[in-house]
N, C-alpha and C positions, 0 to 999 in steps of 0.2 A: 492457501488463500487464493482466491479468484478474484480477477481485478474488480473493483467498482463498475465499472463500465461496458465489462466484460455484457455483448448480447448476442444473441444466438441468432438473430434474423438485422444483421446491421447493413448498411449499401457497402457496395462494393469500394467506396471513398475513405466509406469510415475503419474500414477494413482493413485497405492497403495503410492508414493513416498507423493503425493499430501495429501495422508489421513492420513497419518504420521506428515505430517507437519503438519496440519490442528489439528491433536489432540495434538500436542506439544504446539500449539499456545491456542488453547482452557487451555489447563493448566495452562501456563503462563497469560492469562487473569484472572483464578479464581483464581488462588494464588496470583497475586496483589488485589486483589479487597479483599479477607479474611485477608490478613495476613496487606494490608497497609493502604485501603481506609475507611473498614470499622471500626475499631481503630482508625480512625482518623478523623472518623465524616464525611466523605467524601462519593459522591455516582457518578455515571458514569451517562454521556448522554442517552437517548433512552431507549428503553425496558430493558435495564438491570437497568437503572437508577431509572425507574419506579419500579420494581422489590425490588429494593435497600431501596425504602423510604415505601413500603406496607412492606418488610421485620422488617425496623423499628419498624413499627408499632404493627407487629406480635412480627414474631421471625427471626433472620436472615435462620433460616435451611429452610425456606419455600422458599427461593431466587429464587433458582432454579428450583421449582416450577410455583413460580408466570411468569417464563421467558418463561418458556413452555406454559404458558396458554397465556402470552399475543402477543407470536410472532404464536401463530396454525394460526389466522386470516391471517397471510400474507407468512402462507405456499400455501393458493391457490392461494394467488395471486400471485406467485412464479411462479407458476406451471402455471399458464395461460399468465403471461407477458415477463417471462424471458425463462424459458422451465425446462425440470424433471433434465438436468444432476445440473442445479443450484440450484433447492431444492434438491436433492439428500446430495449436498454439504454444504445446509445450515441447513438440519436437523443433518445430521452428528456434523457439528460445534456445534449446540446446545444442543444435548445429551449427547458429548463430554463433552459439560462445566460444564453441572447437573453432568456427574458425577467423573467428576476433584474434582467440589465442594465440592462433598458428601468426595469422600475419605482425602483429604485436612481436610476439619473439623471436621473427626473422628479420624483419623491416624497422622496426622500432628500437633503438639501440638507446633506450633511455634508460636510466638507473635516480631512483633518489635514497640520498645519505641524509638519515635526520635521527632525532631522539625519538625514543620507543612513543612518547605521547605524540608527537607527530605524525609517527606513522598509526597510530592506531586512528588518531582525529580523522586525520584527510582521510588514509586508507580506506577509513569504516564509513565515512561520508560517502566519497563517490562507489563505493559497494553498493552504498542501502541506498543511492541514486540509481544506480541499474537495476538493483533488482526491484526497487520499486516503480521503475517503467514496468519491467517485464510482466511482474502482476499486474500492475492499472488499468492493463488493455489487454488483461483477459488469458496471459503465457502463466507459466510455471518453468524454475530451473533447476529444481529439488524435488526429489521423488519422496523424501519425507514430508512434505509439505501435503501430496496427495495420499499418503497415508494417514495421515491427518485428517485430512478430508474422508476416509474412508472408515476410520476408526470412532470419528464424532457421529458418522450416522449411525453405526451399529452398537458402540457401546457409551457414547454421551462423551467422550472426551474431547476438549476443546484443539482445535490445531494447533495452535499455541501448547498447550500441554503434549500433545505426543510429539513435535518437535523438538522443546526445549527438554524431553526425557531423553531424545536420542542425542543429543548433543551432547550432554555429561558423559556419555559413554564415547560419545568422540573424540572430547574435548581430551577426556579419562586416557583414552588410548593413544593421541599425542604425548601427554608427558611420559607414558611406558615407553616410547617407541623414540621419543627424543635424549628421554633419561633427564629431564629439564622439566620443573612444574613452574620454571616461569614464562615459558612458552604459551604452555597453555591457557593460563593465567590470562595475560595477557589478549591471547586471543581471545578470551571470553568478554574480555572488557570491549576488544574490537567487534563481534556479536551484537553487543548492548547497541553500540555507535550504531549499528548496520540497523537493527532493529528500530530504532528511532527515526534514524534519518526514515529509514523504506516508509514508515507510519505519515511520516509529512509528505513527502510524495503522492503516495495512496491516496489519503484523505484530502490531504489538500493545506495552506498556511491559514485560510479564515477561520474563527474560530464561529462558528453559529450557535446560535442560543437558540431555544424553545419557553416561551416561554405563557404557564397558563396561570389566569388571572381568575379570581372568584370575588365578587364583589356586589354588592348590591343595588350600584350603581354602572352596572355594565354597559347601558347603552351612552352614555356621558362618555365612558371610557373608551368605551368602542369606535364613537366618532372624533375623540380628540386624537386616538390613535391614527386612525383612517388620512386625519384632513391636519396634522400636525407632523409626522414622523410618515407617510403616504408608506405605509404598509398596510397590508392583506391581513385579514384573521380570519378565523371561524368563529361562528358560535355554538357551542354545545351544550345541550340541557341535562342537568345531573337535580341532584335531590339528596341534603344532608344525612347522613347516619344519623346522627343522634338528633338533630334539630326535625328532622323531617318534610324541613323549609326546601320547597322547589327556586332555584338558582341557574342563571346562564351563566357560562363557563365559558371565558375568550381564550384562545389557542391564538398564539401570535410565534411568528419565525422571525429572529431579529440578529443583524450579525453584532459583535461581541463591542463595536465600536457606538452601534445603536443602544446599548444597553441600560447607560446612563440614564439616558433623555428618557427615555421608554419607561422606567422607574418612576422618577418623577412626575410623569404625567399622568400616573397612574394612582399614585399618593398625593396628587394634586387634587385631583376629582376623586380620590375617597380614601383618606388616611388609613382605613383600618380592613385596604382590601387584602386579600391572601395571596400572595405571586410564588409561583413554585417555576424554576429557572432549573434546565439539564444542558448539556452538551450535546451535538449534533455532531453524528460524523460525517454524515453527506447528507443533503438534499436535492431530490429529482423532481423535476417540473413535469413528469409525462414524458409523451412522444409525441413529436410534433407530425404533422400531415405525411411525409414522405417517411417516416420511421427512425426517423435518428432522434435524438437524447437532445433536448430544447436547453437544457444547461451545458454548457463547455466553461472547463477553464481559461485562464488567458496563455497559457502555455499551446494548448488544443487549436485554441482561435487564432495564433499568432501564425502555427504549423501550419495548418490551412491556407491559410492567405498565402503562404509562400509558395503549401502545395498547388493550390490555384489561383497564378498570378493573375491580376485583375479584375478580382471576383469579389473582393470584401469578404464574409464570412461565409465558407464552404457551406453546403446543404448534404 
């Protein structure tokens, strides 16, 4: 997966802002994984996961080691499928995390004692808080993840799917290697955590709705939309399958708290209009004049301001 935000020609602001984020995230991945997973008998999907159960076997200090040798192989293939600013960003992530790791296990003499569902909750939380930095702005720290990526273009397989195949076989090879299936168990359920929390990250907590409206009173609707709920639509012109009746067709973007209102006003000026309502996972406003991304989070916008004090929101 490639962050959201991930762009190939960003300023140099939004850039640095990216690799900021991207080492925060890298930290937050290696402090869950030291301080909750590995205490707990627990190990992560993919090359880290793999890393986790030779770590076992050795010693845990070589982790970050083994993560480096096992993801070099799919820095070329980084570099020839996706292109240099995405390995740029995935070596980054990865050095990052070795040496998060390092000073975490030398400097950091913290340990937590809790029940197996506590450490999978928090654990999996602040994981899938790091790793879904490191995506969001464009890094990788799993070399299945870009196999993934290389296997959807050539043979139609989604990331999700060649991921979650190589993980049963990891998952698989912990309980051989631990002699324990409740280890692995276990970890998979902290997986699941990891994978949800990363998805809210990513995308974002707003829930957006799309939503289009068919009606035969669409210009009524269109302006009570407009000058009632002060949102934006389109209008698109379609033409019935079976009736062969020509109709305008309102396209409206509305977040999940407007949704109500928006209904009603719409069954107000014409009870028997047709509303068909999807989910939204992001929405991009363009590029603004200087080339950055006109939508920010409030997380982005917050970073900013601190990163240039005095300035209200960075450009």
């Amino acid at each position: 997966m490639i962050g959201p935000i991930y762009q190939k020609h960003r300023s140099w602001k939004n850039e640095l802002f990216a690799y900021f984020m991207m080492a925060i995230g890298a930290f937050l991945a290696a402090f869950a994984i030291i301080i909750f997973l590995i205490p707990g008998n627990l190990i992560d999907g993919g090359m880290v996961g793999i890393s986790m159960i030779l770590g076992s076997l050795t010693t845990n200090n070589l982790i970050p080691v083994y993560l480096l040798i096992f993801n070099s192989p799919f820095l070329f293939l980084a570099y020839r499928s996706i292109g240099k600013f995405f390995l740029l960003h995935f070596l980054f992530a990865v050095l990052l995390f070795a040496c998060s790791w390092v000073f975490i296990d030398n400097y950091l003499d913290w340990t937590f004692i809790g029940e197996s569902l506590e450490i999978v909750v928090i654990g999996g939380s602040i994981m899938g808080i790091g790793f879904g930095l490191i995506i969001r702005f464009g890094g990788c720290l799993d070399g299945t993840e870009i196999l993934g990526i290389i296997l959807n273009r050539k043979l139609g397989f989604t990331v999700g799917q060649v991921v979650l195949f190589c993980n049963i076989f990891i998952f698989g090879a912990a309980g051989i290697v631990f002699k324990d299936w409740h280890s692995p168990l276990l970890s998979l359920i902290t997986y699941m955590v990891v994978i949800k929390v990363m998805d809210y990250v990513i995308v974002g907590l707003d829930e957006t709705k799309s939503v289009m409206i068919i009606s035969a009173k669409s210009e009524q609707i269109a302006q009570a939309i407009i000058h009632e709920l002060r949102l934006g639509l389109t209008i698109m012109y379609g033409r019935g399958g079976f009736s062969g009746d020509e109709r305008e067709i309102l396209y409206v973007i509305a977040e999940r708290l407007q949704l109500s209102e928006l209904k009603e006003i719409i069954l107000r000026e014409d009870p028997t209009a047709f509303i068909a309502i999807e989910n939204l996972h992001e929405v991009s406003y363009g590029l603004q004049d200087k080339g950055t991304l006109n939508k920010e989070t409030g997380l982005e916008r917050l970073m900013k301001q601190i990163w240039v004090p005095g300035k209200g929101e960075a450009t």
